[in-house]
C-alpha positions, 0 to 999 in steps of 0.5 A: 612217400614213407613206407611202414614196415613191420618186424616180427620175431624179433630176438628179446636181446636186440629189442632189449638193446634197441629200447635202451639205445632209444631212451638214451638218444631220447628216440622213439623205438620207431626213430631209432630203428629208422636210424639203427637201418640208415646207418648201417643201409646208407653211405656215410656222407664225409665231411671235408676234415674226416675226408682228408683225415682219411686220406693223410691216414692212407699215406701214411700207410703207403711206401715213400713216393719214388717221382718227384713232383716234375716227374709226374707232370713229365709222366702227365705230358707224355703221349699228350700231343 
């Protein structure tokens, strides 16, 4: 069920900067302050490209790998029985 809340107080420069980014997306200043709180509020869901963007920019970042691909499967197996 939707909730209604109401603002008050709010500063001339934030709504003035809310009404343009409202005419810009063709919103309602009602729309826009909904999507303004979700974006911010609400995890951003990634897709599958972004997703592993992201990770390849990440292992780009770290040191060069010191086990070989047989050593981390020798490492997976140890202590398994």
């Amino acid at each position: 069920m939707a909730t209604t809340l109401t603002l008050k107080d709010i500063p001339d420069a934030v709504y003035q900067r809310l009404k343009i980014s409202a005419q810009t997306n063709r919103r309602s200043l009602n729309r826009e302050a909904i999507v303004c709180l979700e974006t911010a509020l609400l995890p951003a869901k990634l897709g599958p490209g972004e997703r592993l963007a992201r990770a390849r920019e990440l292992r780009a970042t770290l040191s060069p790998a010191k086990f070989k691909a047989c050593d981390i499967e020798t490492f997976k197996g140890q202590g398994r029985a």
